[in-house]
GUKOLRO-514683 format. One line per 4 residues: for each residue z, x, y of C-alpha. Coordinates in steps of 0.001 Angstrom, whole numbers, plus 500000, padded with zeros to 6 digits. Example, Ala and Ser with C-alpha at 12.3 -4.5 7.8 and 13.67 -1.06 7.14 Angstrom:
% GUKOLRO-514683
507800/512300/495500; 507140/513670/498940
This chain:
% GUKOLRO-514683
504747/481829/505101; 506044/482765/501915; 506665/486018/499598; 505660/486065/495921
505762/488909/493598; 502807/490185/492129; 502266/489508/488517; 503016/492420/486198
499398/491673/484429; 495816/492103/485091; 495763/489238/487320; 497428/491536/489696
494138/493617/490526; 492112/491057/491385; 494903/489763/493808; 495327/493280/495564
491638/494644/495828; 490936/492790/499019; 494156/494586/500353; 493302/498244/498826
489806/497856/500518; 491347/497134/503912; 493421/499855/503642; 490012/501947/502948
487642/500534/505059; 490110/500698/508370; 487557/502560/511082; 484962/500983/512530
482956/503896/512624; 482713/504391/509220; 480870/502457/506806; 482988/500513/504887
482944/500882/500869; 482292/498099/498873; 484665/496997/496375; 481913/498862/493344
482339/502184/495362; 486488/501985/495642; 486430/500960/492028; 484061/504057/490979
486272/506493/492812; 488575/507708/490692; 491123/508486/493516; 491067/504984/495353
490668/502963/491899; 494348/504546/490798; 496125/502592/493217; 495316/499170/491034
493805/500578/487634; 496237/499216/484632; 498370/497519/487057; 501669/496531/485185
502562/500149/484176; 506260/501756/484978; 506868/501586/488348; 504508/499293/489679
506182/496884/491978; 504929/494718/494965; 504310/491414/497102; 502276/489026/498660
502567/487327/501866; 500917/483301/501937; 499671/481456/504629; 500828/477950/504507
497858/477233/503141; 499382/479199/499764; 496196/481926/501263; 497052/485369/500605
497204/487321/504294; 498827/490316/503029; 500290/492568/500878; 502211/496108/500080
502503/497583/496963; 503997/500647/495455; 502453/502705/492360; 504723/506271/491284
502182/509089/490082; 501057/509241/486571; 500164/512162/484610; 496447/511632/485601
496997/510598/488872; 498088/511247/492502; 497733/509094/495254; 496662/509759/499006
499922/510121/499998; 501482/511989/496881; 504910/513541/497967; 506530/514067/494637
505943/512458/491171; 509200/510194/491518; 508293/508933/494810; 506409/505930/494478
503935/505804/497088; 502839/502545/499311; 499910/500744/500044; 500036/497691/502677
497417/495641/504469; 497233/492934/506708; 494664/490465/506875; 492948/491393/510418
493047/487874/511681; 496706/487608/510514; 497659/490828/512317; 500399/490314/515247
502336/487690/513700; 505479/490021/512170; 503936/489905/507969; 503448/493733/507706
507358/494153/508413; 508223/491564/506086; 506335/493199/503656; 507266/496526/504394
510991/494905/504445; 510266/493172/501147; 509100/496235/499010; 511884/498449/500956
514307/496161/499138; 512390/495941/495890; 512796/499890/495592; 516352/500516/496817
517253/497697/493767; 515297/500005/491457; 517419/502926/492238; 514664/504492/494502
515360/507182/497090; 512336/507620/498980; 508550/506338/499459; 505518/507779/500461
502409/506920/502085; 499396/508397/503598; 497739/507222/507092; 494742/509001/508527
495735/510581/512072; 493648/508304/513812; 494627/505039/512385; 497165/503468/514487
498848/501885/511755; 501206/505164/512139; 502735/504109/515202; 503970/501206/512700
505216/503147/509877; 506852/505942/512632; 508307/502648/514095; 510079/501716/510872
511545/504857/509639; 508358/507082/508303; 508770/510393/509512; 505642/513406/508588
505988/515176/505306; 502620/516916/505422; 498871/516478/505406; 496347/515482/503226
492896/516039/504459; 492401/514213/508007; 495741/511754/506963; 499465/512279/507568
501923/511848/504904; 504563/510313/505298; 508199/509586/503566; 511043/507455/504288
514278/507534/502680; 515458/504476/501518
């Protein structure tokens, strides 16, 4: 297992889609949106669109195989745009996802770890994040210091000082 950055360039996208649509298409009892559908909404496409603007800061968990199994991701607001789990247009909000058949095995803490670090270097004070109340990923994010700011539709927000 290993950490890399992700590139500051368009490459970036391509590497984080697969992660943005598991973070999506979580239920099973929802039909899952393709990659055409998260890219057409305007709301789900903002978390990768122009990747490499202000801000924009994340990494990328390999297998040994150099595989990508995960990966969290931050993205502040823009003037255009507010994430899921908008709480404030300096907080940069997170996305993270696990490859299912990688789950169990300790990479969403690094990750969460890695990106905590990334952020208090830049001077940041806080993230945010959004989790649907019945996605049990919250238990996680409670687990590691995410506490309830508020409520966005069926999902939680929360914040964690840094």
């Amino acid at each position: 297992m290993k950490l890399v950055p992700v590139p500051d360039d368009a490459t970036a996208e391509d590497m984080l889609r697969p992660f943005l649509a598991q973070t999506v298409n979580w239920s099973i009892d929802s039909p899952p949106l393709s990659d055409s559908q998260i890219a057409a909404d305007d709301l789900l496409s903002g978390y990768l669109d122009g990747w490499g603007r202000s801000g924009d800061t994340g990494v990328v968990i390999l297998d040994d195989d150099d595989r990508p199994v995960g990966a969290a991701w931050v993205r502040l607001p823009g003037e255009d745009w507010r994430g899921l789990g908008w709480a404030g247009d300096q907080i940069p909000e997170l996305r993270i996802a696990v490859d299912p058949q990688e789950q169990g095995k300790g990479y969403g803490t690094h990750l969460l770890r890695a990106v905590l670090d990334l952020l208090r270097l830049a001077g940041r004070g806080s993230v945010s994040l959004a989790v649907h109340e019945l996605n049990t990923a919250g238990e996680f994010f409670a687990e590691n210091g995410f506490v309830i700011a508020g409520r966005h539709g069926d999902a939680d927000v929360l914040l964690r000082s840094i």
